[in-house]
Structures are given as structure tokens and as C-alpha cells.
C-alpha positions as CSV (number, residue, x, y, z in Angstrom):
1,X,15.8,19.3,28.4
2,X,13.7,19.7,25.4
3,X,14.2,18.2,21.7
4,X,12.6,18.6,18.6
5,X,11.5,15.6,16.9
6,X,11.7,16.3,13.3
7,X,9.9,14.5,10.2
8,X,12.3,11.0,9.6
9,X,13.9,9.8,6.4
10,X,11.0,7.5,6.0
11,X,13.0,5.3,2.8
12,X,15.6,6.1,0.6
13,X,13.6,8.2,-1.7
14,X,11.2,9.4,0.4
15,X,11.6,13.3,0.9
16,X,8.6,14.5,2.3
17,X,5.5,13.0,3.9
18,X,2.3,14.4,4.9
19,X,0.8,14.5,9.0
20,X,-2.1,11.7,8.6
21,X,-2.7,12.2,12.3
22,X,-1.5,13.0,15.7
23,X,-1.8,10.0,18.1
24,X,-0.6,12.1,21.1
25,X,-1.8,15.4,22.4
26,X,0.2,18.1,24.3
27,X,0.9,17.1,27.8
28,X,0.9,13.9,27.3
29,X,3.7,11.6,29.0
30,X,5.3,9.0,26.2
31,X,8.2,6.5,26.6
32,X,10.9,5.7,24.1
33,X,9.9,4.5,20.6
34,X,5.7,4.8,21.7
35,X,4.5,6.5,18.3
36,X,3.9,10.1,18.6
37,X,2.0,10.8,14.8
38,X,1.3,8.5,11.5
39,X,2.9,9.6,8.4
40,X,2.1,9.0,5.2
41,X,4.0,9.4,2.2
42,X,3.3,7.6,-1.8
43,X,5.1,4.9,-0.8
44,X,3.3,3.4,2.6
45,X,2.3,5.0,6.3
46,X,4.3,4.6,9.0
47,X,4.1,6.1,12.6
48,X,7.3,8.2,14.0
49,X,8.4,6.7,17.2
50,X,9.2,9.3,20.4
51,X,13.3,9.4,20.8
52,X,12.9,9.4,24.6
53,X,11.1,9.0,27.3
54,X,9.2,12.4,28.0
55,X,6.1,14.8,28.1
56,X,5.0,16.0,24.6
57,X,5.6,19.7,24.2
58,X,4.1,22.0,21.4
59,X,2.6,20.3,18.1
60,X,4.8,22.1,15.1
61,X,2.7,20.3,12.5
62,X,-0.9,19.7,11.9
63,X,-3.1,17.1,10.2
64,X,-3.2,17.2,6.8
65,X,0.6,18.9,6.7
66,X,3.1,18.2,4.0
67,X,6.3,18.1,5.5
68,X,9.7,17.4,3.8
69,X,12.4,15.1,5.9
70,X,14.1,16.7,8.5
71,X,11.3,19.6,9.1
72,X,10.0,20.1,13.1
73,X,7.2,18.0,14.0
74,X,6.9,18.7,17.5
75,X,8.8,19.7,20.7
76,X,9.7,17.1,23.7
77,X,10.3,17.6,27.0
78,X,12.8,14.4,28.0
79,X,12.2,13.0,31.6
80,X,13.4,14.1,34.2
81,X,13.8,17.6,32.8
82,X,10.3,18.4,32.4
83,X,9.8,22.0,33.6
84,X,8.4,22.0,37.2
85,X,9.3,18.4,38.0
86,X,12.8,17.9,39.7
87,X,13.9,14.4,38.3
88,X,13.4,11.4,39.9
89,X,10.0,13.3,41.6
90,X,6.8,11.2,42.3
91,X,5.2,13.6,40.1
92,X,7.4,12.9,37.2
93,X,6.9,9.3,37.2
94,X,4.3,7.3,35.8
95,X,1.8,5.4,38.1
96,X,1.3,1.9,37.7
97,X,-2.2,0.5,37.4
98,X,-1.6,-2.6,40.2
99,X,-3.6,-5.2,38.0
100,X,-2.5,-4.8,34.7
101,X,1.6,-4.0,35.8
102,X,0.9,-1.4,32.6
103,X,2.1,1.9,33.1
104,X,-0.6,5.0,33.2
105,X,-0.3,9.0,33.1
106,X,-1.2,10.4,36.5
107,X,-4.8,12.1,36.7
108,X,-6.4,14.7,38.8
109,X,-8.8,13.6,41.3
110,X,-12.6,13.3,39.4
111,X,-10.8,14.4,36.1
112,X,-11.9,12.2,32.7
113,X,-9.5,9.8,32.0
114,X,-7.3,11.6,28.7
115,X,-8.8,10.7,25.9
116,X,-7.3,8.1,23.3
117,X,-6.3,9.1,20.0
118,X,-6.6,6.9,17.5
119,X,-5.0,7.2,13.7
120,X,-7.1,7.1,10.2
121,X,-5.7,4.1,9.4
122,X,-7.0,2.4,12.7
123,X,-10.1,4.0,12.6
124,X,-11.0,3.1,8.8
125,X,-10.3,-0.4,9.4
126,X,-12.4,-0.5,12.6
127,X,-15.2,0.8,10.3
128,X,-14.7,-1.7,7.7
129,X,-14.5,-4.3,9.8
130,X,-17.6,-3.1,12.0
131,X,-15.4,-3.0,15.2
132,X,-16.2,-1.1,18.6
133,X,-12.5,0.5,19.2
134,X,-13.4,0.8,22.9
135,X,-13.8,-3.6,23.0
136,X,-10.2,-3.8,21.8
137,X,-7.4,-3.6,24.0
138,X,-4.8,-0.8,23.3
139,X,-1.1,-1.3,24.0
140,X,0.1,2.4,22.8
141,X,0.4,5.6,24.2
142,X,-2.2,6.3,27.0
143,X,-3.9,3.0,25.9
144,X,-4.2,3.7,22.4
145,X,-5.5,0.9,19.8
146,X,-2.8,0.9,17.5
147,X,-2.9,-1.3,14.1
148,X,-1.2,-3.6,15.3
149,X,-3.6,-4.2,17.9
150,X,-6.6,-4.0,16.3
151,X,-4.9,-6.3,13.3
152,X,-4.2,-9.1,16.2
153,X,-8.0,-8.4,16.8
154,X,-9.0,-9.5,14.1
155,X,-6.8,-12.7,13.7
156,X,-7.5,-14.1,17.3
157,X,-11.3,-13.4,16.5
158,X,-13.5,-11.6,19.1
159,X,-15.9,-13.8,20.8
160,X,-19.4,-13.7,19.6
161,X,-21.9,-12.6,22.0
162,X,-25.1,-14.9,22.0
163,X,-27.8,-13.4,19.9
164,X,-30.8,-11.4,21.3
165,X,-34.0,-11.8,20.0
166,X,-35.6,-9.4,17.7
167,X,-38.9,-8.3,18.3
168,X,-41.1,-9.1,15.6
169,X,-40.9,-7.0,12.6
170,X,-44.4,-4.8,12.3
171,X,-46.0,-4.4,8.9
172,X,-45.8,-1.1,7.8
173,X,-47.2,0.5,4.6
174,X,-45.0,1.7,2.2
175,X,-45.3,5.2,2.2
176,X,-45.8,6.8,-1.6
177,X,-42.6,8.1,-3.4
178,X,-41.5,11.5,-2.0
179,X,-40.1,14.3,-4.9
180,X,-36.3,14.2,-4.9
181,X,-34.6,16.2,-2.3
182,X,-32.4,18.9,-3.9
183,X,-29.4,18.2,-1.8
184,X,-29.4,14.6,-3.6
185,X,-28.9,17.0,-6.9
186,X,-25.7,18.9,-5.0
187,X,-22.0,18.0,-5.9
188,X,-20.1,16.1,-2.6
189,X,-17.5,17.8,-1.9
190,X,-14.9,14.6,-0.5
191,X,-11.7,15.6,1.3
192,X,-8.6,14.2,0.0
193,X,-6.9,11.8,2.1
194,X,-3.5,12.2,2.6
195,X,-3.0,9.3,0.2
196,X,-5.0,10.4,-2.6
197,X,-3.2,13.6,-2.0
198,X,0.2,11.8,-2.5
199,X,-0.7,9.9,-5.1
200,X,-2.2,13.0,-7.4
201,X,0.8,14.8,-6.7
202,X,2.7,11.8,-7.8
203,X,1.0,11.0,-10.9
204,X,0.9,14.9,-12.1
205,X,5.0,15.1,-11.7
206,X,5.2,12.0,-13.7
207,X,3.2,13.5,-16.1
208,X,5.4,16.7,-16.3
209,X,8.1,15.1,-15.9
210,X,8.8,12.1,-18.3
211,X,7.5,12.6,-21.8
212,X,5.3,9.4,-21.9
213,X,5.0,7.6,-24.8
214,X,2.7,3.9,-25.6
215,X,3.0,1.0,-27.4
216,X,0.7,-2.1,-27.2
217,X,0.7,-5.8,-28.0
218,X,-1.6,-8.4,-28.4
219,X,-0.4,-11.7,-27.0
220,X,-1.7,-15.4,-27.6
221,X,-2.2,-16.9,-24.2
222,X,-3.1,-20.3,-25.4
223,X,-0.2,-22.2,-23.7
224,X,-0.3,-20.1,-20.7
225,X,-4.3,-20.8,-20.4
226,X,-2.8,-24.6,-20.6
227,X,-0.8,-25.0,-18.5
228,X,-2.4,-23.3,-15.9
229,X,-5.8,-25.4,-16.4
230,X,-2.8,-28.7,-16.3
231,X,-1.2,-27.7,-12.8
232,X,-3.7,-25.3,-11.1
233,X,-4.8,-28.0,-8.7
234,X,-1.6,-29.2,-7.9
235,X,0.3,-25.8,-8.0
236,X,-2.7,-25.3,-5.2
237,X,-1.7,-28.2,-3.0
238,X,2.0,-27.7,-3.3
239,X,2.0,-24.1,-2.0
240,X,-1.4,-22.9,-1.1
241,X,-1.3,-20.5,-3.4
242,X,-4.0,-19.9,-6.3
243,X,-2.1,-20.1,-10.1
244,X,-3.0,-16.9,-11.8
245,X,-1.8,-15.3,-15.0
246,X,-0.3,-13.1,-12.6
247,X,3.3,-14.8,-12.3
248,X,3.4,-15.7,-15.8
249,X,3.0,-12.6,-16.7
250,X,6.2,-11.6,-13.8
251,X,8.4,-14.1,-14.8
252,X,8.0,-12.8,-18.6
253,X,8.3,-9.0,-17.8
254,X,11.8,-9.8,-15.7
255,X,12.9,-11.9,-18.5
256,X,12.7,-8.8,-21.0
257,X,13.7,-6.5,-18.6
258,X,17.2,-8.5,-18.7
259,X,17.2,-8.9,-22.2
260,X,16.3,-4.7,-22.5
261,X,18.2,-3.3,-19.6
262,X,17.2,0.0,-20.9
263,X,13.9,-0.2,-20.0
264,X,15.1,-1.4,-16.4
265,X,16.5,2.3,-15.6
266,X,16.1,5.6,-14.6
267,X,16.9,9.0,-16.5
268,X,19.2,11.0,-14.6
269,X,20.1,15.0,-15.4
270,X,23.1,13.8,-17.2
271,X,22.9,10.1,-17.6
272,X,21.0,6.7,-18.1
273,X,21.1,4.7,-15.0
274,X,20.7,0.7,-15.6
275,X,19.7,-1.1,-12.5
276,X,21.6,-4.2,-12.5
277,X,19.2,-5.6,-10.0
278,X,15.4,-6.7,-11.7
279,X,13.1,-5.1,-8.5
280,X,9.7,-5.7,-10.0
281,X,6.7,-3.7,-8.4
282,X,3.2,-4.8,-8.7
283,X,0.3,-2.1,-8.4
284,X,-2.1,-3.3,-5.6
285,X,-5.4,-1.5,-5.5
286,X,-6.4,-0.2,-1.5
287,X,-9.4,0.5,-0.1
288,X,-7.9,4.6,-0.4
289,X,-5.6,4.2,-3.1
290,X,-3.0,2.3,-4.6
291,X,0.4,0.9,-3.2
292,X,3.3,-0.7,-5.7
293,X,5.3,-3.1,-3.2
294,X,8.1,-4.5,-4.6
295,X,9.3,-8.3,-5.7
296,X,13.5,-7.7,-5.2
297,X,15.3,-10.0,-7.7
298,X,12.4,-11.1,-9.3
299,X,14.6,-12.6,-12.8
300,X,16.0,-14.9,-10.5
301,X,12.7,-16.8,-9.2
302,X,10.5,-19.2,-10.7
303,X,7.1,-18.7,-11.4
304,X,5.9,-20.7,-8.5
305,X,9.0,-18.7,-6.1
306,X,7.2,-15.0,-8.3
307,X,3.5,-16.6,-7.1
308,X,3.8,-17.0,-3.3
309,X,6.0,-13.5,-2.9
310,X,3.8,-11.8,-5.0
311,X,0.9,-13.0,-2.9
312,X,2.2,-11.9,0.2
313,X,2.9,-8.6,-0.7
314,X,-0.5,-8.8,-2.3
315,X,-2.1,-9.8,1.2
316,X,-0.2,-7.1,3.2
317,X,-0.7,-4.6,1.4
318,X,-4.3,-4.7,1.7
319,X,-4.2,-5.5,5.4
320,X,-2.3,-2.5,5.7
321,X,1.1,-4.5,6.9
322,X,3.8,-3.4,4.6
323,X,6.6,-2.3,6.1
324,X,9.3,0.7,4.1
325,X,11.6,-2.0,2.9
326,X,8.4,-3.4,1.2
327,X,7.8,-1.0,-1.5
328,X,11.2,0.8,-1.6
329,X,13.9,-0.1,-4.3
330,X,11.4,-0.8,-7.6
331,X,13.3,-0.3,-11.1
332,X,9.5,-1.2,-13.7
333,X,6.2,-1.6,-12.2
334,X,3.8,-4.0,-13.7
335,X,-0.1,-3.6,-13.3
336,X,-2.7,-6.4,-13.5
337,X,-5.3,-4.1,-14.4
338,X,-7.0,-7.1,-16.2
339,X,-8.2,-8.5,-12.9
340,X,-10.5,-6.0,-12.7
341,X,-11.9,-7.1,-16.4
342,X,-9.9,-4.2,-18.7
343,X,-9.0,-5.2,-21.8
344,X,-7.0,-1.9,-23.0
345,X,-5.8,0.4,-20.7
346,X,-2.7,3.1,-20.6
347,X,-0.9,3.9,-17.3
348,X,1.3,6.4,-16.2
349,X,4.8,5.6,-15.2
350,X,6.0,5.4,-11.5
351,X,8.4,7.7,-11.6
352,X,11.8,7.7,-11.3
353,X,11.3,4.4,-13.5
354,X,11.1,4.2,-17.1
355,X,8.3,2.2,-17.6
356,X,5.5,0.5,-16.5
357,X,3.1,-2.5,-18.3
358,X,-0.3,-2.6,-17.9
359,X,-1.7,-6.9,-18.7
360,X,-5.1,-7.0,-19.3
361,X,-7.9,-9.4,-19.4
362,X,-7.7,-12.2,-21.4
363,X,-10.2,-12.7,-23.9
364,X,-11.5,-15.8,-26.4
365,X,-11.8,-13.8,-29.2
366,X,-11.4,-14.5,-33.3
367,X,-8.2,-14.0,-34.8
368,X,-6.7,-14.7,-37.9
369,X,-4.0,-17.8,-37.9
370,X,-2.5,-18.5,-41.4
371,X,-4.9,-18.7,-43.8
372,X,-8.1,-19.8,-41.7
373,X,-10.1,-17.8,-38.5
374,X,-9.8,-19.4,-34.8
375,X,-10.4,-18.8,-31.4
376,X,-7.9,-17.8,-29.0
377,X,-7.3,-16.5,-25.5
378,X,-5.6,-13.2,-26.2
379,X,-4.1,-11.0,-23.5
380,X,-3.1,-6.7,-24.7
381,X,-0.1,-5.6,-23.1
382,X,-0.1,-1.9,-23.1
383,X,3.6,-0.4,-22.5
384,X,3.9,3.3,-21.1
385,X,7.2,4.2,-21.7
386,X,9.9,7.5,-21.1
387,X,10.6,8.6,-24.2
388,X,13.6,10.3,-22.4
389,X,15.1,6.9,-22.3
390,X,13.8,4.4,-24.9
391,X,13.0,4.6,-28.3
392,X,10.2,3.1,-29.9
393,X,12.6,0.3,-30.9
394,X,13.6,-0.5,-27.4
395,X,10.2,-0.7,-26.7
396,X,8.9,-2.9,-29.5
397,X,11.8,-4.9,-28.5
398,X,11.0,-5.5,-24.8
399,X,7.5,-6.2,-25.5
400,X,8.6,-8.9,-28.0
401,X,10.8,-10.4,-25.5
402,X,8.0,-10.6,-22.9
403,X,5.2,-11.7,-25.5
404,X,8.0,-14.5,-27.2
405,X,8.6,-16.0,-23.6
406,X,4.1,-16.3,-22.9
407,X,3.5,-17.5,-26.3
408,X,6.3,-20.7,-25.7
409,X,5.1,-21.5,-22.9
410,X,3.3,-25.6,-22.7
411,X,1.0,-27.5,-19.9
412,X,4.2,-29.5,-19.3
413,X,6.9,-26.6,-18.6
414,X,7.4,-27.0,-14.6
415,X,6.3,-23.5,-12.9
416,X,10.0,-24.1,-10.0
């Protein structure tokens, strides 16, 4: 019998996804739930699992496709079904390699083995990490290197191979300057990726979408700067995990998201949606983009609980590990843009929220105190807002709640 496997709801407001790559090819014999093509959407890539066991049919959808849910991906041919092959028939079965008990697509006699498809994902990591693809053993489809296995790779360590020796290096003169080719003067014409497609698509909806209005504060991070200097060491030891500005800066943006619901909300055609729930995402730059996983419940941690969640989803998001449930669900975003060494920057909003704050470096710089000049850390905190749901009143008011809550804080408050 043959089904259509159709594009998956890949997350509650996921809609539409685009075909990263195919990781099977026509003809090809699959079992149930080995992954038949990576998706990606704005949120995360995922690969769609086969519904059965079967032969892979026609490919509806090619690379590079934006597809929304529920749209044909390809057609599948379920065992025993599969036209030409009587069920149950030596020819419909899968042979069995005797040494590694691992099930293998039958081949003609003197035929190439069928090639293995690997996704974009798998093979921009293997190029990262300088990895030979045909070293690492492959546990999908045909014997194709998924993430995951190349990710195990990578943990376990691949033995090193003793070094050969180099032949001496022969001097060589250094040939004089030649004129500058023209094609170095050419534009490069770079393909998007299906990410950077997402997220441009994303970012210009937003744009057209919420009427985006800013707002900045300058914050004095003296007792923040304290404190941290006071229990970095310690905080180190107890959890493992480095003290940043980072969760100060979360538990602060939670707090005044409960003291300002309205800025923890969503505009709908005929309403204001509060959240009741405080899901705080955090913008995590990728090697081919950026991600915003999500810290669920975050007003209800401390800043040490804030620190090792935050650092997790930190961590797996760059190893490419976050699953749908990871960045699904966010109600504000914040960005730490000032890891990067900003010290005033806008953002645009993650749409359907209705804000997003951008904390950038902090900076020992003059600044007026009473009647005299002295030098403090000072952090900006730049608020993009929809002007479709807050004022600037609501605004200034969040912000004050956020930069109140830094400016208390002492070396001796405890961070559980």
C-alpha cells in the first residue's frame, strides 16, 4: 500500500518548515521511525521519521523547499505491499550482514554499495570539527552518519593515529607580489541556508508586523560587579558553572516581567494576551544563525537555578542538541549582546512576543553621582517594544523594575 508522508507539526507554532535535505533517495528500503529528510524551521531542525517500514517512493519536495505543515513530502511504499514483491518474499526482506546482526538493503551482484546521504547539519559539523564521515560509524538509514552519531564521535574521542614524519620543509624563495586577480574584486554570491532564510523571513514579518518602538536605560552595576567578584569562585565549585552577568541580568528581566505583565504578552486581532507563565528565551548566536531556546518558569528560580539552565541550553544549542520543546513556549526574549563587547544596540522583537531586551557590555566609565564625578560599571539596556501593546509608560516602567532590582543588589545577597 502506499502513503504519503506529509510535512509534521514540528511545535505548537510551527507552520511551515523548509526541506534542509533528503537523507534517503528513491528506492531505498527504511524501517519505522529511521529519518527520511531534515527539516528546518526558525525555531530548530529536526528530521521527520518514516511511519512504517517500507521502500521510499517518489520525492514530492526538494531541497531548499518551504513547505507548510501537513503538505506531501514524499510517497511510501509500506512492506509487504511494495509493487512486484508478494509479502513475506525473500526479495522484500532485508539481508542481514552476519557480523554486524545490522540489517542491509539487498544489492545487485558487482553493483556499488548505495550511496549514503548525509544532512547539512552533519556535514557542517564534520567540517568544523575536521572529521572524515567515512571513519565514523553510521546507525541510520543504509548506514547513514546521523548527528547523533557523529556527536557520540566526538564525546568518546577518536583515537589518534601515531604521527608520520614530515619531510623536511625546503627553502623556497618568495616569489614577488603578483597584481590582484580581478575575481578577488567580484561580489560572492553566498546561498542562503535554510536558516538564514527562516530567520530573514522572520525578522522582516516582525518588522511589518509590530510597530516597534525603543527605549533605553543606563544601569549602575556596581553591586552586581560585587558580588560576583565575592562568590565567582565559590559559585564555580558549587555548581560548575561560570557566574556571569548573564543570570543577574534573567532573574531581573523575570522579576519585571511579573511586576509588568503587559510586557509578558502577545497582541491578538482582538485582544491582549498575558502569559501567566514567565518563559524567558535567551538569543544564542550559531555558527549559521541564531536560536532563542527557552528558560520555562524562569521568575520562580534563583539566580544560581537561572545560571546552570541557561547554560545548558547555552551548550546545546551550539552543539546542535536542542530538541522542539527546547525553544517552543517563549513569552520575552532577552539578548546578551554585550558578550560580544556592544555597548548600544536595538533588536527586533521575536514575534508573537511583545518585547525583547538587549544587555550590553558593561563599562567603567564617568558619571555624575550627587554633586561630585566617579567611576562606575555601567551596563545600557536597550528595550524594543510593540507599540501595539505597551505604551511608553509601561515600558519606562518595566525597565525601572529590572534596573531597581540590579542596582540593590550586595556581595552578600545569596545567588539560591
Amino acid at each position: 500500500m502506499a502513503i504519503t508522508v506529509t510535512m509534521p507539526q514540528l511545535g505548537e507554532s510551527v507552520t511551515e518548515g523548509t526541506i534542509g535535505g533528503w537523507l534517503v533517495q528513491p528506492g531505498a528500503r527504511v524501517r519505522r521511525y529511521d529519518a527520511l529528510v531534515e527539516v528546518i524551521t526558525d525555531k530548530v531542525t529536526a528530521e521527520v521519521p518514516s511511519p512504517a517500514d517500507g521502500m521510499v517512493g517518489e520525492l514530492l519536495a526538494t531541497e531548499g523547499q518551504l513547505l507548510r505543515v501537513g503538505e506531501p513530502l514524499c510517497r511510501l511504499e509500506t512492506e509487504g505491499a511494495i509493487e512486484g514483491e508478494p509479502a513475506g518474499s525473500p526479495a522484500a526482506m532485508p539481508s542481514a550482514s552476519p557480523d554486524s546482526g545490522v540489517a542491509s538493503p539487498p544489492a545487485a551482484v558487482g553493483s556499488p554499495p548505495p550511496a549514503a546521504f548525509v544532512s547539512p547539519v552533519v556535514r557542517s559539523l564534520a567540517a568544523e570539527h575536521g572529521l572524515d564521515l567515512g571513519a565514523i560509524p553510521g546507525t541510520g538509514a543504509n548506514g547513514r552518519v546521523t548527528k547523533r552519531d557523529l556527536l557520540l564521535y566526538l564525546e568518546r574521542g577518536p583515537v589518534a593515529a601515531a604521527p608520520e614524519s614530515a619531510p623536511e620543509p625546503t627553502a623556497v624563495a618568495s616569489p614577488a607580489l603578483a597584481p590582484r586577480p580581478e575575481a578577488f574584486l567580484a561580489v560572492e554570491r553566498v546561498p542562503l541556508t535554510p536558516m538564514r532564510r527562516s530567520i530573514a523571513e522572520h525578522m522582516v514579518r516582525s518588522r511589518q508586523t509590530a510597530p516597534h518602538a525603543w527605549t533605553l536605560v543606563e544601569v549602575d552595576m556596581s553591586g552586581v560587579v560585587a558580588a560576583r567578584a565575592a562568590q565567582r569562585a565559590a559559585f564555580r565549585a558549587n555548581t560548575g558553572v561560570d557566574l556571569t552577568y548573564l543570570p543577574f541580568a534573567l532573574k531581573a528581566t523575570a522579576l519585571g516581567l511579573r511586576e509588568v505583565p503587559t510586557m509578558n504578552a502577545t497582541f491578538a486581532d482582538d485582544a491582549i494576551l498575558r502569559r501567566r507563565d514567565v518563559n524567558l528565551g535567551i538569543a544564542v548566536a550559531v555558527d549559521d544563525g541564531l536560536i532563542v531556546p527557552v528558560l520555562r518558569e524562569a521568575d520562580r528560580l534563583s539566580c544560581a537555578g537561572l545560571a546552570a539552565r541557561a547554560q545548558d541550553l547555552i551548550d546545546r544549542a551550539r552543539l546542535g542538541r536542542l530538541t522542539v520543546d527546547d525553544v517552543e513556549g517563549g513569552t520575552f526574549t532577552l539578548n546578551n549582546a554585550g558578550a560580544l563587547g556592544t555597548v548600544i544596540s536595538q533588536a527586533i522583537i521575536n514575534s508573537p512576543q511583545a518585547g525583547i531586551l538587549v544587555m550590553d557590555s558593561v563599562v567603567r566609565r564617568p558619571v555624575v553621582i550627587g554633586d561630585a564625578i566617579g567611576i562606575r560599571p555601567i551596563m545600557n539596556l536597550c528595550l524594543s517594544f510593540d507599540h501595539r501593546v505597551n505604551d511608553g509608560a509601561g515600558a519606562a516602567r518595566f525597565l525601572r523594575a529590572v534596573r531597581t532590582w540590579l542596582e540593590a543588589v550586595t556581595p552578600d545577597d545569596s545567588l539560591y
